[in-house]
C-alpha positions as CSV (number, residue, x, y, z in Angstrom):
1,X,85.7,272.8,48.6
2,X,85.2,269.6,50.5
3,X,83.7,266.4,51.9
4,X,81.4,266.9,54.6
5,X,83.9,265.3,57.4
6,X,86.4,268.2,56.1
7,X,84.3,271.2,57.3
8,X,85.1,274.3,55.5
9,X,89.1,273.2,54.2
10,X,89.7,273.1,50.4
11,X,89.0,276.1,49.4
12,X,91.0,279.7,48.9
13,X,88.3,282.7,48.7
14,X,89.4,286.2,49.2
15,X,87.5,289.6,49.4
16,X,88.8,293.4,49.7
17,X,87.5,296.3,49.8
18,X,88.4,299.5,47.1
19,X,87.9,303.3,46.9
20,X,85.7,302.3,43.5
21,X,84.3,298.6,44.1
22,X,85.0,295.3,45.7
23,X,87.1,292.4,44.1
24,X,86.1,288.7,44.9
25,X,88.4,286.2,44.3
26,X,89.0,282.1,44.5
27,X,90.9,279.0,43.3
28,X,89.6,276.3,41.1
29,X,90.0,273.1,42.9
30,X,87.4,270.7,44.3
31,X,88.3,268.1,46.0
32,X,86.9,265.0,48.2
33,X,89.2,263.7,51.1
34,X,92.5,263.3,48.8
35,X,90.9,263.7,45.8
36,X,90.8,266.1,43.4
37,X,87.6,266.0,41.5
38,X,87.8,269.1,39.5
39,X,89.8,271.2,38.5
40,X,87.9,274.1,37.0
41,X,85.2,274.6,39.5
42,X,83.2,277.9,39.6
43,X,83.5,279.0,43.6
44,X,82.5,282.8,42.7
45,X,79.0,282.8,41.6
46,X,76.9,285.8,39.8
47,X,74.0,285.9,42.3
48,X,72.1,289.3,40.5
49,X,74.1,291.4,38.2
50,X,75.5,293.6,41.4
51,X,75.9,291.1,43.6
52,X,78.2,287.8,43.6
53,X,79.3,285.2,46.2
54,X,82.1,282.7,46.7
55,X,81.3,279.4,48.4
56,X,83.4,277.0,50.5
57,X,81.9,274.0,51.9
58,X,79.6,271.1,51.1
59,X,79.2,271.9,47.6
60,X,75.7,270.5,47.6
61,X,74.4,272.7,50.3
62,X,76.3,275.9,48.6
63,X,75.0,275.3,45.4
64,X,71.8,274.8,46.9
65,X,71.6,278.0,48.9
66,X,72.8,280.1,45.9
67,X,69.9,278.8,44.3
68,X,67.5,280.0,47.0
69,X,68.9,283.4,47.0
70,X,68.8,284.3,43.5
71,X,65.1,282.9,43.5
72,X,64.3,285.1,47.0
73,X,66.0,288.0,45.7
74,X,64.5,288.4,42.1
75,X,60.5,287.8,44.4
76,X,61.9,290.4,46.3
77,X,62.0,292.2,43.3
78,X,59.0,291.6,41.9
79,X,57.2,292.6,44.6
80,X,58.5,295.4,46.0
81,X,59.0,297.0,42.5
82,X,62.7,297.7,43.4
83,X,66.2,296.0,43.7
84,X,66.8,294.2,46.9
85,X,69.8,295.9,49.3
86,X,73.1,293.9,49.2
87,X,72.6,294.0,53.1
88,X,68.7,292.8,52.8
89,X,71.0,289.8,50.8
90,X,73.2,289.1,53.0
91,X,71.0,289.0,55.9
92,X,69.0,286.5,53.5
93,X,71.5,284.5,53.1
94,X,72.9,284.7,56.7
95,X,69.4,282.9,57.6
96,X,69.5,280.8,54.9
97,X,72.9,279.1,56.6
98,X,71.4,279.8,60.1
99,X,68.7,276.8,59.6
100,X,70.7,274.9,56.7
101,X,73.3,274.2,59.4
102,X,71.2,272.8,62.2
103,X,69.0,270.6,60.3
104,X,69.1,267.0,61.1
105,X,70.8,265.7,58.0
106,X,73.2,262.5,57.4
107,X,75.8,264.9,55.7
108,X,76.4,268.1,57.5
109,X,75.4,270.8,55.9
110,X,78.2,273.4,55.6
111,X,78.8,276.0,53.7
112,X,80.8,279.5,54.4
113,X,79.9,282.7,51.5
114,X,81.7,285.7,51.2
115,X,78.8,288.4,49.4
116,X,79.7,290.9,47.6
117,X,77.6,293.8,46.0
118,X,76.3,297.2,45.2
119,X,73.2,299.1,46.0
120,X,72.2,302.9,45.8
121,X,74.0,303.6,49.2
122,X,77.6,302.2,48.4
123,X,79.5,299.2,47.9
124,X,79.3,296.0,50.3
125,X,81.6,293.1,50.9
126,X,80.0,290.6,54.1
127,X,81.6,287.2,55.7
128,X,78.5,285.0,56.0
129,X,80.0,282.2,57.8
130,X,78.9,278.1,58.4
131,X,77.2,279.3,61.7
132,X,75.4,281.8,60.0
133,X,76.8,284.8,61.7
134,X,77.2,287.8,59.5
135,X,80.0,290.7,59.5
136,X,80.4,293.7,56.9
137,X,83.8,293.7,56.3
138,X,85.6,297.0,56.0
139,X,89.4,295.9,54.3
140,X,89.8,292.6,53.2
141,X,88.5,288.3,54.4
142,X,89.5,285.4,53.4
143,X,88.0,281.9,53.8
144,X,89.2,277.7,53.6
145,X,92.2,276.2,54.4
146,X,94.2,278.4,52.4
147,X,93.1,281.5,54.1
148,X,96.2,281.4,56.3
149,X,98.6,281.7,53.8
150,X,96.2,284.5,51.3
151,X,96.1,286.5,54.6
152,X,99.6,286.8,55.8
153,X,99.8,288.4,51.9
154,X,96.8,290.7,52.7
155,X,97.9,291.9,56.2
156,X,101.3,292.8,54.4
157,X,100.1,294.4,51.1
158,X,96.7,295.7,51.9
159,X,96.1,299.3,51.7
160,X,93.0,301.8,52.2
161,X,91.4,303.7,48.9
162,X,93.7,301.1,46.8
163,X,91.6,300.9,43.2
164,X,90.1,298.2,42.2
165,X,92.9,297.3,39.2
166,X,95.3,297.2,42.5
167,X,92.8,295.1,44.3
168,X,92.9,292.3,41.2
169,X,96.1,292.4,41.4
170,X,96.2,291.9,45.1
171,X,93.4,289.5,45.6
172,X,95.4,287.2,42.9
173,X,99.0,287.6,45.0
174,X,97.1,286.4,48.2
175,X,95.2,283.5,46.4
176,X,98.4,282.5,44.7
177,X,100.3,282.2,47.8
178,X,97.8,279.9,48.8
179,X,97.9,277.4,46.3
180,X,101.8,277.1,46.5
181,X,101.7,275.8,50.3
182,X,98.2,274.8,50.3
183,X,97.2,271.5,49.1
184,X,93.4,271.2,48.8
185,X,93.5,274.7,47.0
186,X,95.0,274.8,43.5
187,X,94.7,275.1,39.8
188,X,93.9,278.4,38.9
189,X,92.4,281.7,40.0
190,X,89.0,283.1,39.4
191,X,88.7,286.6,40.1
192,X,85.5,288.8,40.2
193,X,85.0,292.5,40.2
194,X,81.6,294.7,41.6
195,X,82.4,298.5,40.1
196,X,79.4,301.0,39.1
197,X,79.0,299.1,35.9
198,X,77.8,296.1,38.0
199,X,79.7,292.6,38.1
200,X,82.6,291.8,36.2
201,X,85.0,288.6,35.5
202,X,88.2,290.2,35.6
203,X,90.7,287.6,35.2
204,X,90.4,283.2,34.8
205,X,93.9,281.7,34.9
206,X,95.3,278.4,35.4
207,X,98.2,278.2,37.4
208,X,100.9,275.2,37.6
209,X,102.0,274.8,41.3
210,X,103.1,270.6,40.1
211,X,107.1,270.0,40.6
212,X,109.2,269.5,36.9
């Protein structure tokens, strides 16, 4: 994650999509400009207990907007007596970036989610980008500056009806390719899991890509 005048760099997220559920996945740096400001930062966040996002961006605005759809979605709740639809989320959230974007505002507001989540009809994994267009995804996405190096690792490896302990395992071979040639993206891998028992942190690891 970045400074607004680095719009949408810093950041290594990556989704796929498995025979049994949908693994979520980033890397644990912040930074601003040249700076790295954290180290341990939280990108994948536990938006209901079937559905989870990872941001990249303005962290402000993310945070923000992860705020505002947890609140939306437990109303939606209450009122209609059922849970909400990962795709009545991510279409939510898709508006939510929509009008965040184009507001007049001294820091650009941008921020790029990858949703993922289960329902009664299946399992879901969406690319919400900083425009706030929304696509269903049907393998894999990644997002941030390291998404170059996570997808030449995806496009290579990825396979259909692969389970989700091989997707884990995947996800954190394509994030940690990343933070070897990727500079804003680094320190350690978060990974996330959505299965029929709901969301699930799968693995946190710190990883050492600094020269002995």
């Amino acid at each position: 994650m970045e400074d607004d005048k680095k719009y949408l760099k810093g950041t290594t997220t990556v989704g796929i999509v498995c025979k049994d559920g949908i693994v979520l996945g980033a890397d644990m740096r912040a930074t601003a400009g040249n700076l790295i400001v954290n180290k341990e930062t939280e990108k994948v966040v536990r938006i209901t207990d079937n559905i989870i996002v990872t941001m990249a961006g303005t962290v402000s605005d993310a945070q923000l907007l992860c705020k505002y759809l947890s609140a939306e979605l437990n109303l939606m709740k209450i009122r209609n007596n059922h849970e909400p639809t990962v795709k009545e989320a991510a279409n939510l959230m898709s508006s939510f970036v929509y009008g965040n974007i184009r507001k007049m505002s001294m820091i650009p507001g941008v921020a790029h989610f990858l949703m993922a989540g289960k329902d009664n009809s299946g399992y879901y994994l969406y690319d919400i980008f900083a425009d706030g267009s929304l696509t269903e995804e049907n393998k894999f996405v990644t997002s941030g500056s390291g998404s170059v190096f996570a997808l030449g690792v995806l496009e290579s490896t990825y396979k259909e009806n692969m389970s989700v302990s091989d997707g884990v395992d995947l996800v954190f071979k394509s994030i940690n390719a990343a933070l070897q040639r990727d500079t804003y993206s680094g320190n350690g891998i978060n990974i996330f899991t959505v299965t029929k028992d709901g969301v699930k942190k799968e693995l946190s690891k710190s990883v050492n890509t600094s020269v002995n």
